[in-house]
Steps between C-alpha positions, in 0.01 A plus 500: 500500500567446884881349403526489829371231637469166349231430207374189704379756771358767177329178315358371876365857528306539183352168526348581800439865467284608174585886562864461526535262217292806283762728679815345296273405176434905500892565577626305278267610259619874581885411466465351134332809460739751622789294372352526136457874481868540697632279249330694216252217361168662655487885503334684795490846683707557773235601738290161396834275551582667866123376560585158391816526702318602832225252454764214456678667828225455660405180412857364612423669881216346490561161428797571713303554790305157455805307486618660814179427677469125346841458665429625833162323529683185373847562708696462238 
């Protein structure tokens, strides 16, 4: 998650912020899920996995958002 910017940056992050690193622990959590029953090893209900697949959206924004604002309150 967050490919974007370096994993140094991500690991610095969730060191120092509890609620972001539960942020990716949740997302990740969530894409193993929805990978499983896309992939046909976990079966679900459509209307359940779009939940999944918003939560984990919204996750990502999110932690997004915390990166962007650890960045500009750092200058990086």
């Amino acid at each position: 998650m967050l490919e974007e910017f370096p994993q140094e940056l991500i690991k610095k992050i969730r060191q120092e912020n509890p609620h972001f690193d539960k942020l990716i622990e949740r997302h990740e959590e969530l894409k193993k899920i929805v990978k499983d029953v896309e992939e046909g090893r976990e079966h679900m209900e459509d209307v359940e996995l779009e939940k999944l697949k918003l939560e984990k959206l919204r996750l990502k924004d999110e932690a997004y958002a915390i990166v962007m604002q650890y960045k500009k309150e750092h200058n990086l």
